[in-house]
Each structure stands twice: as structure tokens, then as C-alpha cells.
N, C-alpha and C positions, 0 to 999 in steps of 0.2 A: 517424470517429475517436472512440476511446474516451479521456479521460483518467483514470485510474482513482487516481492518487493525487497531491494536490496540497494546497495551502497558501494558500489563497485570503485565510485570515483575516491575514496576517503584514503587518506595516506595509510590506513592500515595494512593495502593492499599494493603497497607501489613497489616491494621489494618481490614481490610473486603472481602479480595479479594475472596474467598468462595462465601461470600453474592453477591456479583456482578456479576460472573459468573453464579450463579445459577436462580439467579434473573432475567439475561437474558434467560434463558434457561425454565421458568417459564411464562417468557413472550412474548412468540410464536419463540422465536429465537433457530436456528437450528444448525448454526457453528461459530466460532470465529476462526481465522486466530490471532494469536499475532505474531507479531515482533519483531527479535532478531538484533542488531545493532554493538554489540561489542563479544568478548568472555563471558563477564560474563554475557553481559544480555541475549545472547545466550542458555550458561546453564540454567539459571534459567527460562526462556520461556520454554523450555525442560522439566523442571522440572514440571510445570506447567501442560503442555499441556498430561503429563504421568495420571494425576487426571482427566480430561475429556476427553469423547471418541471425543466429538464431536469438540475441542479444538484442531486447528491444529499450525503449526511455520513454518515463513519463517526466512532464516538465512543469514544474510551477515555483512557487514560492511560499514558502514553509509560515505558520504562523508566527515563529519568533524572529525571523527577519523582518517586522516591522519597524525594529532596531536600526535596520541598516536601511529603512527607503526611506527617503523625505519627501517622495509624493507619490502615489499610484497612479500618475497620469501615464507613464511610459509603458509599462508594464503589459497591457491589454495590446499595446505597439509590440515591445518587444517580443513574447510569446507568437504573434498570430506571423511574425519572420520567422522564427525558429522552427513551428510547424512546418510553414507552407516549404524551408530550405530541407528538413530533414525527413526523410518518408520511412525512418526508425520509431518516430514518434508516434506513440499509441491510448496517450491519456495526457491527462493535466492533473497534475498530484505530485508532491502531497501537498495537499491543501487544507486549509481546516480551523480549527482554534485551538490551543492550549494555553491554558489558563494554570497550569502548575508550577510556574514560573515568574506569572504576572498575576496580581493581585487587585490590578489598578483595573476600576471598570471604564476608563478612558481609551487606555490599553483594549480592552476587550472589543470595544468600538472600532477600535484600529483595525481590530483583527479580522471582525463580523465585515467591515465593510472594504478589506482585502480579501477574504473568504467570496465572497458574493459576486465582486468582479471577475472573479477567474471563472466561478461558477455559469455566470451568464455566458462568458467565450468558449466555456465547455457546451454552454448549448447551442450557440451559433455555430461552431465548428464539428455538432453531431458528434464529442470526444467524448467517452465514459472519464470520472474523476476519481481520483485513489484521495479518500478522503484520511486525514490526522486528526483525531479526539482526544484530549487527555481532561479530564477534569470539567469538561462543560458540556456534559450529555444533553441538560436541557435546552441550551441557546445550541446547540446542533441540532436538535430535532426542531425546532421552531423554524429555524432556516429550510434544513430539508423537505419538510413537509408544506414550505409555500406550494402553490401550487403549479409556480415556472419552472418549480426544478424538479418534479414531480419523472418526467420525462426521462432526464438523463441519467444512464446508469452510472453509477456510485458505488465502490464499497469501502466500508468502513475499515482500515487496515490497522491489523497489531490490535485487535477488539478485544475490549478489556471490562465490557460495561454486564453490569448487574441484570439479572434477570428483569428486573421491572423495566430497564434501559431496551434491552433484546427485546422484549415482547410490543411495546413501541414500534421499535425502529422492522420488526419484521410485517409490519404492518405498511410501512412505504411501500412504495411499485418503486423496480427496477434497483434493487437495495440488494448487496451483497455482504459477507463479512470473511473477512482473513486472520487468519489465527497465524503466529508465529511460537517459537520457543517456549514462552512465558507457560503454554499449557503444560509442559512437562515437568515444569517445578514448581508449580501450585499443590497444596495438598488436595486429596480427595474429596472434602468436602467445601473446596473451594467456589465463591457461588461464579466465578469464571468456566469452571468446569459444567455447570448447572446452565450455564447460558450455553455452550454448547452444545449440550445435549438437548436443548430451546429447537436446535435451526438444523432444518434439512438439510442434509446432504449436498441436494440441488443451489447451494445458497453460499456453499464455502470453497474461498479457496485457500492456498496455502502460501506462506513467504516465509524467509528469514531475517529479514529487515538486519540482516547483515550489513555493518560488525558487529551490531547487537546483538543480546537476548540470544546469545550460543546456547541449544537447548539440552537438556540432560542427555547422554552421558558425555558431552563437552562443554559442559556448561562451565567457565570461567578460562573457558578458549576464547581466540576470534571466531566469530562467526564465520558462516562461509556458505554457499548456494548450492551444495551436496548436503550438509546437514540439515535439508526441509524434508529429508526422508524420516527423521525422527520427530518430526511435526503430524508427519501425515501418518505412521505409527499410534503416536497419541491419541486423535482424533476416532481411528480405527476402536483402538482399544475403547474408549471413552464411548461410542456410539454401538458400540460389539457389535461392529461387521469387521471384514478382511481391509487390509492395509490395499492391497487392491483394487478393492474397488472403491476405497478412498481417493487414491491417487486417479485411480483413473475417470470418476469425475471431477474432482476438483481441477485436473488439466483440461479437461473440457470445460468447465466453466469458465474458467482462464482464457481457455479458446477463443469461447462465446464473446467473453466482456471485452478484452482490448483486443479482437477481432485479430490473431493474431495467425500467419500466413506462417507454419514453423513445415509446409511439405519437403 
């Protein structure tokens, strides 16, 4: 088992985070990808990921931190040090837009045009990006399908969008998508489930975007990076192959994308 997006740094983890880590590690899981969103949780993902081999970081700056920068000049400075100092580093993410929080289309601008600088140093730096969507399918596809960004691998993390959104976005080059929790406690004819069932196999991977979205049957637990076995469960069920061979491509894809060295 791959967990490919997660939240290791967040104080929900500070009375055990050892146990949890090791715990998935105990129980058949092979890498954890954690996510860095700001400066500090940057460091401290860093920090983290320096105590397991297998324990890797993607880095950027989250769309509602807009709040917190007064200018993006530093930014494209910052990140290209943290890379070049940390060889844990394996994407730049999450990145992205959400729009379900901000209404203001000034804000949105903020966001497109923090989106797009991390975008361009994902391509100068040859780094796949773990992208964040919530509520702006269509100014994320407008962006992804320029055609400088065409190139860099991307997936869309915690994918949440509508059939007509999936049949789009499966039409980019170099475009992936990750399913977390949320598939397990959607009903059946959920059109979440129906975009799933949209995308190959070859195209998915899996996360628990832990401490969120703890998926059925711990659902109103902490999340945690052993329960993306009831992700990739789902997926099985939902696509009627073996849990299997779920897992065992979607960790190769994982492999694939943030190129990841777990021998």
C-alpha cells in the first residue's frame, strides 16, 4: 500500500505520530508521500520525513493561503532552496484553486496566479504536482490544458468532480487522479462513484488525505495512512476486480509519478 497524500505534520498526530507511521508500515504499507502547504508545515513534514526512509514530501503552497502571503515574489525563491536542500522532496503540491471558501473573483485571481507560478517551477524542476480542486473544475481545466503545462505530470488529489469534469480532464496528457475516503460513504448511485468507474485502473492512485475523510468503517475517526486499505477496497469493489490488483497498480503508479526510490 501506497499512501500518497497525507498530513502527518498536523497536531492531530503529535501525541502518537511514531505509532502511526510505523503502524502503517507494519501493515503491508510501503511509502507515505506527506504534504507540506505553508512554510511551517513544510519544515516540519521535512522534519518528519528525515526519520523514515520510506516517508517522502511534496511542497507548495495551498490555495487559501493567499490570506497569509503579501506578495508571491519570494515563493518561487523559497521552494527552489527547500528542494535543492531536501532530496525527500518529490513533487510540488498541493497546489491548485478552491473557490468554496472565497467567493470574491479577485481572490480567484490571487489564486490562478499563485497556481501557475508553482506550476511553471514544477516545470523547470522536471517535478510532477499533486494538484487541490474544490469547486472550480472549469478555471482548473483552462489552466491545465495550456499547453506549457501540458507536459508535467499532475494528479488531481481527493477527485471529487462529475462525470462531465472526468471525461475532460481524462483527456489531458500526463493527468492522474486519487480517490481518498469520500468513495466509501457516498451512496451508490453517487455520480463520484460513476467518475470512477470513468478511469482506468492505469490512471489511479490512492491516499488518505489524513486526518481527514477517515473512510467507512472508521469513518468519524482520525484518519491515518493504514486506513487507505479501505480506499483501495472501494475502488476494487466499485471497478469488480481484486483489491489486489488494485493496490498493486495504483503503488506502481505512485512509483511511476513521484518517481519514488522505496527498494
Amino acid at each position: 500500500m501506497i499512501d500518497t497524500h497525507t498530513h502527518l505534520d498536523f497536531e492531530n498526530f503529535n501525541e502518537d505520530r511514531d505509532d502511526v507511521i510505523e503502524n502503517f508500515f507494519k501493515d503491508n504499507g510501503r511509502a507515505i508521500v506527506s504534504i507540506g502547504v505553508n512554510e511551517e508545515r513544510i519544515q516540519k513534514t521535512i522534519e518528519i520525513s528525515k526519520e523514515y526512509k520510506n516517508v517522502f514530501v511534496s511542497v507548495g503552497f495551498h490555495p487559501e493561503e493567499i490570506e497569509n502571503l503579501e506578495n508571491f515574489d519570494d515563493i518561487e525563491k523559497y521552494l527552489k532552496k527547500v528542494i535543492k536542500e531536501n532530496d525527500k522532496v518529490v513533487a510540488i503540491g498541493e497546489i491548485g484553486l478552491d473557490y468554496f471558501h472565497s467567493k470574491k473573483e479577485s481572490e480567484h485571481q490571487k489564486q490562478k496566479e499563485l497556481f501557475e507560478i508553482q506550476l511553471k517551477l514544477a516545470k523547470e524542476l522536471s517535478l510532477p504536482v499533486v494538484v487541490h480542486c474544490r469547486d472550480a473544475y472549469a478555471d482548473m481545466f483552462e489552466i491545465l490544458s495550456k499547453e506549457e503545462y501540458l507536459e508535467i505530470s499532475k494528479v488531481l488529489h481527493c477527485y471529487c468532480g462529475e462525470p462531465e469534469h472526468t471525461k475532460r480532464f481524462s483527456e489531458l496528457k500526463n493527468l492522474m487522479f486519487s480517490f481518498t475516503g469520500n468513495i466509501t460513504f457516498v451512496k451508490d448511485d453517487n455520480f463520484l462513484l460513476e467518475s470512477l468507474k470513468m478511469i482506468p485502473i492505469e490512471k489511479i492512485m490512492t491516499e488518505t488525505d489524513c486526518p481527514f475523510l477517515a473512510p467507512v468503517p472508521q469513518r468519524g475517526k482520525r484518519n491515518e495512512p493504514k486506513f487507505v486499505r479501505y480506499v483501495i477496497e472501494k475502488i476494487a469493489e466499485v471497478k469488480k476486480i481484486s483489491a489486489e490488483k488494485v493496490e498493486q497498480q495504483a503503488d506502481q503508479n505512485a512509483i511511476d509519478f513521484f518517481k519514488l526510490d522505496i527498494s
